[in-house]
C-alpha positions as CSV (number, residue, x, y, z in Angstrom):
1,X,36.1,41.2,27.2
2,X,35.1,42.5,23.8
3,X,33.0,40.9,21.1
4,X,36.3,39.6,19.4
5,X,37.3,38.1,22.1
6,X,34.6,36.5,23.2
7,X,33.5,35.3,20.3
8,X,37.5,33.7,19.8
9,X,36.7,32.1,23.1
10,X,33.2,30.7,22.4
11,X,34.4,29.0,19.0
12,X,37.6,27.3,20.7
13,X,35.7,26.2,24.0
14,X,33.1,24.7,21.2
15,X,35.4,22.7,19.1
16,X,38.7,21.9,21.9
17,X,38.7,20.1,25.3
18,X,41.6,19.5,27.2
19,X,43.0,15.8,27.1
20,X,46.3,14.4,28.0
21,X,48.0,11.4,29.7
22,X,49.0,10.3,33.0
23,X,47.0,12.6,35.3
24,X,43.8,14.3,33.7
25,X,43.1,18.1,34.6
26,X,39.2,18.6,34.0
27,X,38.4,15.2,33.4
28,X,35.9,13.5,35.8
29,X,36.1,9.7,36.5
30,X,33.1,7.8,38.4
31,X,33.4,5.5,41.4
32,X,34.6,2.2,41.0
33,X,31.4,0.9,42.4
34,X,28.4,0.2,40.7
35,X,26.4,1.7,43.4
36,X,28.0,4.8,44.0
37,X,26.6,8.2,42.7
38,X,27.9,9.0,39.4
39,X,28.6,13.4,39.2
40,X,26.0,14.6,36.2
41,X,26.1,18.1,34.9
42,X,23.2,19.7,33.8
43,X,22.6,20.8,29.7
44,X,21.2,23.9,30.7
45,X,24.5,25.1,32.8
46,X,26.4,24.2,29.4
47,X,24.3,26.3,27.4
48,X,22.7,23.5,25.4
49,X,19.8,23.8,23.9
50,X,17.4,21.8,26.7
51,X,13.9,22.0,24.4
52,X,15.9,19.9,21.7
53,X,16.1,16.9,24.5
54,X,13.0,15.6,24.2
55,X,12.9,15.2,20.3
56,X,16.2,13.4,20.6
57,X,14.6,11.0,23.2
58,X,11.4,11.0,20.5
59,X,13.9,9.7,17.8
60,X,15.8,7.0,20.1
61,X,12.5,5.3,21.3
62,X,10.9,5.3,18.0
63,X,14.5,3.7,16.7
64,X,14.0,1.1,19.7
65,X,16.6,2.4,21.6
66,X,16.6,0.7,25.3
67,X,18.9,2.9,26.9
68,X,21.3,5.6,26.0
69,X,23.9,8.0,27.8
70,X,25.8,10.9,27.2
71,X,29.1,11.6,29.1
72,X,30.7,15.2,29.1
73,X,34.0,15.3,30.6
74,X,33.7,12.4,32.3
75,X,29.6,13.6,33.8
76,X,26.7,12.4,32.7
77,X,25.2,14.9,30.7
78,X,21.8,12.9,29.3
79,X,20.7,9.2,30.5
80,X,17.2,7.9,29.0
81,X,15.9,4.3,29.5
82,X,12.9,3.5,27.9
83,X,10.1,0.4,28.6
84,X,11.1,-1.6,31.5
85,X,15.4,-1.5,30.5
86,X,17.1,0.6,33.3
87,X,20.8,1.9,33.9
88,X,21.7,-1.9,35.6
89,X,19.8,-3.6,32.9
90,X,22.0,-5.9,31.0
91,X,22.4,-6.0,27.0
92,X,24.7,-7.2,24.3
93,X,27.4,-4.8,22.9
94,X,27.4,-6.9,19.2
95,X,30.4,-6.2,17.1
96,X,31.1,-2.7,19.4
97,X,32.6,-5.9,21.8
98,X,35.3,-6.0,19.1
99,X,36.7,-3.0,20.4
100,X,37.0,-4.3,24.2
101,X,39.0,-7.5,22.4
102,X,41.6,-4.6,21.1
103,X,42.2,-3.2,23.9
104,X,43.0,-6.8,25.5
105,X,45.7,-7.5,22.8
106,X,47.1,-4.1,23.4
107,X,47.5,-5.2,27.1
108,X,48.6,-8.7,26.3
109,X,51.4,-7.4,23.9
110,X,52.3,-4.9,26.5
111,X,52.5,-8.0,29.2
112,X,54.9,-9.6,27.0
113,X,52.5,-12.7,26.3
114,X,52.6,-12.0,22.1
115,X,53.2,-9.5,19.5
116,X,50.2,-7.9,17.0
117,X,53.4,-9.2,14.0
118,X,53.6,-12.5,15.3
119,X,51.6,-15.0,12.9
120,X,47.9,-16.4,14.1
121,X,48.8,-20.5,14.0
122,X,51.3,-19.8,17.1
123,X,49.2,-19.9,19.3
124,X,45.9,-21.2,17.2
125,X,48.0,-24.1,15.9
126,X,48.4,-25.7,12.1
127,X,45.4,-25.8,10.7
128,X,42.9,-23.9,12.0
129,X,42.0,-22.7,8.3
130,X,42.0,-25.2,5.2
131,X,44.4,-22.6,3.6
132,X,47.7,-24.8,2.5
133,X,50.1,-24.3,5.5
134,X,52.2,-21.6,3.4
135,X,48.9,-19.5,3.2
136,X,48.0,-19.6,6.9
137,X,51.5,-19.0,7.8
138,X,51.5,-15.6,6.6
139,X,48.5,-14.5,8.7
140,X,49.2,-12.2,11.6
141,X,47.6,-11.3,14.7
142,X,47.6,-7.7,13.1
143,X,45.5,-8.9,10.1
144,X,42.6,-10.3,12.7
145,X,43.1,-6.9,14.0
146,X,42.3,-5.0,10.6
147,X,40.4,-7.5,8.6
148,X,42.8,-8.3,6.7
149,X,43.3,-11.6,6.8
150,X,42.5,-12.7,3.3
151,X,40.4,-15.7,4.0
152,X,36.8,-15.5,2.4
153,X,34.4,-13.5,3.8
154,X,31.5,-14.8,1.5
155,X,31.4,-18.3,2.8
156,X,28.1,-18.9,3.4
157,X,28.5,-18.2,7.6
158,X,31.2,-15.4,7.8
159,X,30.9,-16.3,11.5
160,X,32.0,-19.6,11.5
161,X,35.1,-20.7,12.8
162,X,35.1,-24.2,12.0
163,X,38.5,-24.7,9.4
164,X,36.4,-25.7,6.6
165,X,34.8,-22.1,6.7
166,X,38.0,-20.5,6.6
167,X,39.1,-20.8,3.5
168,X,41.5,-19.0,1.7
169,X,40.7,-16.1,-1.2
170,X,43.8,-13.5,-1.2
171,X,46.9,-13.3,0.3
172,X,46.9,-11.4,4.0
173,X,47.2,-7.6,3.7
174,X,45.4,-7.5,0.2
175,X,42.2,-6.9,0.6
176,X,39.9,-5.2,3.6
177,X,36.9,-7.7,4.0
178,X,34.4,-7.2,7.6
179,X,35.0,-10.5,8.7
180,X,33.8,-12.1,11.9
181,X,35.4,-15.6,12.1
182,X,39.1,-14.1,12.4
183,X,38.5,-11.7,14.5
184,X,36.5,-14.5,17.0
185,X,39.7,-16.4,17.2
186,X,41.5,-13.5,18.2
187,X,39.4,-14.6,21.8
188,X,41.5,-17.9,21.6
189,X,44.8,-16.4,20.7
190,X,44.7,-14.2,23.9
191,X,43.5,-17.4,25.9
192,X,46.2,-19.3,24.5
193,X,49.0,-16.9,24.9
194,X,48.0,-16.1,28.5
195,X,46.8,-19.1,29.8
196,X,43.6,-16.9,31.2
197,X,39.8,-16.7,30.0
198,X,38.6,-13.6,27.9
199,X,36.0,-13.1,30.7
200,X,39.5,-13.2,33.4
201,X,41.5,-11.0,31.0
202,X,38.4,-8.7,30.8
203,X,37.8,-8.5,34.7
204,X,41.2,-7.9,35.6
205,X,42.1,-5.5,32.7
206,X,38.9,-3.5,32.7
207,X,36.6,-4.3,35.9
208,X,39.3,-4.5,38.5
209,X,40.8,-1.4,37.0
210,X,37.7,0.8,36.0
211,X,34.5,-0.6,37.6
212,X,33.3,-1.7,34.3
213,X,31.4,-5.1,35.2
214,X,30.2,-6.9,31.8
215,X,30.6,-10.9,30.4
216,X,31.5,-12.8,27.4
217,X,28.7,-15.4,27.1
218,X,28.8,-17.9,23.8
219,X,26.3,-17.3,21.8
220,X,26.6,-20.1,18.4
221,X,30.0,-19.3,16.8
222,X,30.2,-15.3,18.2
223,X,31.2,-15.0,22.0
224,X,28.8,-11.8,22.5
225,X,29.7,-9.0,25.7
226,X,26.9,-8.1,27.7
227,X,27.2,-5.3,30.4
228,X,25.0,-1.9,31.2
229,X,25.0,1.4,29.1
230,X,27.6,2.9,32.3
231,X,29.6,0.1,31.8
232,X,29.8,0.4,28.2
233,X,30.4,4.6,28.4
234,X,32.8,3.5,31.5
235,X,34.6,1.9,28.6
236,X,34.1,4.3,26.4
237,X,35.6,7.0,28.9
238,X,38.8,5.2,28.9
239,X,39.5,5.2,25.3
240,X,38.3,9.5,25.6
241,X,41.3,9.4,27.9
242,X,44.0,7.1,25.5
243,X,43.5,4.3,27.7
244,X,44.5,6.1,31.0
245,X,41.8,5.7,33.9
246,X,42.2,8.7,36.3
247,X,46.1,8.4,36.9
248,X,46.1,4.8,36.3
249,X,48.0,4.1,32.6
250,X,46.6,0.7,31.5
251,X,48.1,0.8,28.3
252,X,51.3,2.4,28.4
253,X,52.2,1.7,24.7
254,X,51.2,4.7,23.3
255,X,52.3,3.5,20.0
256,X,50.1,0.8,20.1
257,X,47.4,3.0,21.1
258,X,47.7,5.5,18.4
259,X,47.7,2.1,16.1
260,X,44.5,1.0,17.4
261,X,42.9,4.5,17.1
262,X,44.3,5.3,13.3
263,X,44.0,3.9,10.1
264,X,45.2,0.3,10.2
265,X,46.0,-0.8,6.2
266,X,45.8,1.1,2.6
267,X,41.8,-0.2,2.0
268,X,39.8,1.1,4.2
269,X,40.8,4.6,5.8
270,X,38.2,4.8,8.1
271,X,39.0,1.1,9.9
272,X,41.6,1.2,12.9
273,X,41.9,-2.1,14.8
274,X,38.7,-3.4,15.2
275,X,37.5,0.7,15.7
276,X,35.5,2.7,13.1
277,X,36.8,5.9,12.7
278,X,35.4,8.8,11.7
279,X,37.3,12.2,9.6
280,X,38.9,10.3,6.7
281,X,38.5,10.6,3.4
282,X,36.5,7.4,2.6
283,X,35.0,4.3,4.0
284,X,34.5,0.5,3.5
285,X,31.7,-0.8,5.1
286,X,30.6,-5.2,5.6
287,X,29.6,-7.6,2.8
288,X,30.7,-5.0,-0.1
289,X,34.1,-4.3,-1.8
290,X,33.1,-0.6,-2.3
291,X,35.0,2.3,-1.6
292,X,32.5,5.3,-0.5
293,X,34.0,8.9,-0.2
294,X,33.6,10.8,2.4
295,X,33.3,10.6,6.5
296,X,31.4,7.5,7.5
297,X,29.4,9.8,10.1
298,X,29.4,13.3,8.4
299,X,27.5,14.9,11.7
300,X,29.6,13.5,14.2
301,X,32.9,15.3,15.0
302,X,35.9,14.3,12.8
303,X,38.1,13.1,15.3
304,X,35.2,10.4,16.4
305,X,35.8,6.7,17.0
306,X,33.2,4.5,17.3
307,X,32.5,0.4,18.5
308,X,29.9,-0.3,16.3
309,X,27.5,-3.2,16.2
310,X,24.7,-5.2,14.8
311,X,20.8,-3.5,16.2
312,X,22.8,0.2,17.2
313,X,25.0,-1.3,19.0
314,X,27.5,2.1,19.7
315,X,29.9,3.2,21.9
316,X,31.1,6.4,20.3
317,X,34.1,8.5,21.7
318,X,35.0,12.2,20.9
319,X,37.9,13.3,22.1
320,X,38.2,16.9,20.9
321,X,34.2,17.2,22.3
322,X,34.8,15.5,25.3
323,X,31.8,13.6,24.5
324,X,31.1,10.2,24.8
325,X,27.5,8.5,23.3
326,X,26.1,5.0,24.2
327,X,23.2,3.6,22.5
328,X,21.9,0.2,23.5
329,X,18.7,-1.3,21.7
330,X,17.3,-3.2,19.2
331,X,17.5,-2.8,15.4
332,X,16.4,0.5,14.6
333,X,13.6,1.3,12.1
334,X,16.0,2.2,9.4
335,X,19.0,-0.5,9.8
336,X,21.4,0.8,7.3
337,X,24.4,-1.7,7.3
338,X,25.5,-4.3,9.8
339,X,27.2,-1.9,11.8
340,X,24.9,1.0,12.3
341,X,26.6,3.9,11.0
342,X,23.5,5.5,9.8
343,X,22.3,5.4,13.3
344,X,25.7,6.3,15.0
345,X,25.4,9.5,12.2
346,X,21.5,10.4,12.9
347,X,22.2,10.7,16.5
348,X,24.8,12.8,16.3
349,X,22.9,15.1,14.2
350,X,20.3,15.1,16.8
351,X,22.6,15.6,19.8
352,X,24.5,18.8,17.7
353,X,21.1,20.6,18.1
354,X,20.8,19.5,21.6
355,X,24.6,20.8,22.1
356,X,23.6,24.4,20.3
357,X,24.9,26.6,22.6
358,X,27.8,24.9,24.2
359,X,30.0,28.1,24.9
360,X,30.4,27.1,28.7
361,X,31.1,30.7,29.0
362,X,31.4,30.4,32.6
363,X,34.6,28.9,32.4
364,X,36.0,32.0,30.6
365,X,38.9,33.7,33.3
366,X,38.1,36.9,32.5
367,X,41.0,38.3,34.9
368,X,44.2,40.1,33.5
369,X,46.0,36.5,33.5
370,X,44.1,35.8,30.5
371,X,46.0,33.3,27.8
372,X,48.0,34.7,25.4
373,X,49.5,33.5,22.0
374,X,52.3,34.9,20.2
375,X,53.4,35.9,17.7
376,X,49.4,36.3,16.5
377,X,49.8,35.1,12.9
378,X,52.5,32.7,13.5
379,X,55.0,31.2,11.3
380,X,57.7,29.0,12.6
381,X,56.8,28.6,16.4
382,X,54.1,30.1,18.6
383,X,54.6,31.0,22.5
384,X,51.4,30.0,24.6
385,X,51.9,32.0,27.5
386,X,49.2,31.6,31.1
387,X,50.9,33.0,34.0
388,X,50.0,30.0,35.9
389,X,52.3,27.6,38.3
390,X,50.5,24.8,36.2
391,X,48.4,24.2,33.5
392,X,47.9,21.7,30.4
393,X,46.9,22.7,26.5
394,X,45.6,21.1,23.3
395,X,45.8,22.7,20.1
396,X,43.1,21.5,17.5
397,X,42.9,22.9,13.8
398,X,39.2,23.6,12.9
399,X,38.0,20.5,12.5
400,X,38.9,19.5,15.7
401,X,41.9,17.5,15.1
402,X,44.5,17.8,17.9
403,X,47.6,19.0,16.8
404,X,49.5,19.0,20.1
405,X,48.8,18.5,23.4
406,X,51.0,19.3,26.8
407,X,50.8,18.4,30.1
408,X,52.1,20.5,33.2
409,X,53.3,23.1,31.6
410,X,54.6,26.0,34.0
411,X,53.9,30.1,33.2
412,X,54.5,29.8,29.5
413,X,55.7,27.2,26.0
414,X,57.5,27.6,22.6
415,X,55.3,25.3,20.4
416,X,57.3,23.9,16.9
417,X,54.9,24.9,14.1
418,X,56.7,24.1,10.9
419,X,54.4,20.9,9.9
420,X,51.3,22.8,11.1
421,X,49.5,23.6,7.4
422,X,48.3,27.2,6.7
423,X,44.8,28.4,8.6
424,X,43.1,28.7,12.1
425,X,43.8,26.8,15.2
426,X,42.9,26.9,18.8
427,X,44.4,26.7,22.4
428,X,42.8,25.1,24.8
429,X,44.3,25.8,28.8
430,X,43.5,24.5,31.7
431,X,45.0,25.0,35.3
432,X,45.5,23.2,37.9
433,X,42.4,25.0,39.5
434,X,40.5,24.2,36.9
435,X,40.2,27.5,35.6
436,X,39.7,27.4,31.4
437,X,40.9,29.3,29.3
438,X,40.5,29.4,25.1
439,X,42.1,31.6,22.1
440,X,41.9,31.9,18.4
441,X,45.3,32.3,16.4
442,X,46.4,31.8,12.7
443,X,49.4,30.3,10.9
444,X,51.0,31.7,8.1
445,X,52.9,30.2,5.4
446,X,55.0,32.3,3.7
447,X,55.8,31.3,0.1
């Protein structure tokens, strides 16, 4: 292989990893149970940078981090507890639990027990605000899902879910506001709409389906999730995957998927439902109508989302990395906002230098089979062509946002590049043997 070519192959095999649904090629899923031995791959046989480890872990514990956990493809790559917490330890997720309560409506809709348009008081009932019955008519599920819901957020206890606290300011779908009292009653919608506990929903959803153990537990007006740092990046590895668990499909609504994983209303574009997400062009963050440009996590990868919650609460999911990051702890020595972000950012920046080196150039086929693109620039369509009986592909632009992605693809594909913009992209392949293989190639627009 010369230079050229090997350097093509360290930059895609840097930015791309292979992901798509039903069955996952490359993707490593642990043991349902708790006590069997989760597969770990060692930083050093990655090429990362091992001597940038321990000032990572320096940063966490002097952030009062209690545990934290790195997944790569599905392995865990780092795991550090510190003081007496431990990987079966138990601690609260905060507002990152919001993103568990998403993925529950997701499965309720698909179940056939409500719809994200249908409006809150159906299954909360008349007047469970003091808006006038007109106002609270016109809130959806879908605005608890996006804050959104136009009820006042500066009460003095956002959290409370009493009616008197939920009092009307602007019309639903007018205004982004970080609000917890709507999205709490989201808990009762689901109850009410499926007859069945959040804590039953969760277990047979999440636990009986991934191994994740965790519970709801009331804590004032919040119901709070508490579970380990593997049972948070269990969940964590599930969203990685779109919601598919090995070959197990738990949401099948892809549309509903993509909804909860993109930006939700015109406010704030980095705000999915009840996710953070990373790569837009500007952010909103609690208690302040301000719009701030930029990525709300400029070191983390663009296509990152992120459950997010008071003390570092973070579960944070790349899927163009194959990276997910779990911090549990108390509030860090620099607390930034409610949610974290500053934290979420600062340990990315740490874990990049820890990454360095990531070229995994072992997985480079250097054989004559080697993946080919063509034509090399490309206009109109591009052929990916790997002699292979089987193999999957993801194509990511340089940021890392995935393009396209196919599944069992056989010897070679015609790939439609007409809404793909001018500049460089990458291909991603792997086959069914696991094999790996990454090019460079350019689209062209002509004028």
């Amino acid at each position: 292989m010369n230079s050229q070519r090997y350097l093509t192959a360290f930059v895609s095999l840097l930015l791309v990893v292979t992901f798509h649904s039903g069955r996952t090629q490359g993707l490593y899923f642990p043991p349902f149970s708790q006590s069997a031995q989760w597969d770990t791959v060692s930083p050093a046989s990655m090429g990362w940078c091992v001597e940038k480890i321990a000032p990572l872990y320096d940063f966490l514990q002097q952030e009062n981090t209690k545990g934290f956990l790195v997944l790569k493809d599905g392995k865990i790559a780092l795991e550090k507890y510190f003081g007496t917490f431990d990987k079966d330890s138990l601690w609260y997720w905060a507002s990152a639990g919001k993103t568990v309560i998403s993925f529950l409506v997701g499965r309720a809709q698909e179940d056939g027990y409500l719809f994200v348009s249908d409006t809150s008081s159906k299954y909360l009932g008349p007047g469970w605000t003091s808006c006038t019955p007109s106002q609270e008519e016109k809130i959806t599920i879908r605005n608890q899902l996006t804050m959104t819901s136009g009820l006042d957020d500066g009460v003095p206890d956002n959290h409370c879910t009493i009616d008197t606290c939920l009092q009307y300011l602007a019309d639903p779908g007018t205004r982004w506001a970080y609000h917890n009292a709507p999205y709490t009653m989201l808990e009762k919608v689901l109850a009410n709409a499926t007859g069945q506990s959040v804590n039953l929903l969760t277990q047979i959803n999440l636990r009986n389906k991934t191994g994740l153990t965790g519970l709801w537990v009331k804590v004032d007006y919040d119901n709070l999730f508490f579970s380990s740092v593997r049972s948070m990046a269990r969940f964590g590895l599930l969203i990685q995957n779109r919601c598919v668990w090995n070959s197990d499909t738990l949401i099948k609504d892809t549309s509903y998927v993509n909804q909860m994983l993109s930006t939700s209303q015109a406010f704030n574009n980095s705000y999915g439902y009840l996710w953070w997400l990373n790569g837009k062009s500007s952010y909103m963050l609690p208690t302040v109508q301000i719009i701030f440009p930029g990525f709300i996590a400029p070191n983390a990868p663009a296509d990152m989302v992120s459950g997010l919650g008071k003390n570092g609460q973070i579960v944070s999911v790349s899927k163009s990395k194959g990276i997910v990051v779990v911090r549990m702890g108390n509030q860090p020595n620099s607390p930034g906002s409610e949610i974290a972000n500053q934290l979420c950012d600062q340990i990315w920046q740490k874990l990049n230098e820890v990454i360095c080196n990531s070229n995994a150039v072992q997985e480079i086929d250097p054989g004559p089979d080697r993946l080919r693109i063509y034509p090399n620039p490309a206009q109109q369509s591009f052929t990916v062509d790997l002699q292979q009986n089987s193999f999957s592909l993801v194509v990511t632009d340089l940021a890392g946002r995935i393009m396209t992605e196919k599944s069992s693809v056989s010897g070679k594909i015609e790939i439609d590049s007409r809404n793909f913009s001018q500049g460089i992209y990458f291909v991603r392949a792997v086959t069914n043997k696991q094999s790996v293989f990454g090019q460079k190639f350019v689209i062209v627009k002509t004028p």
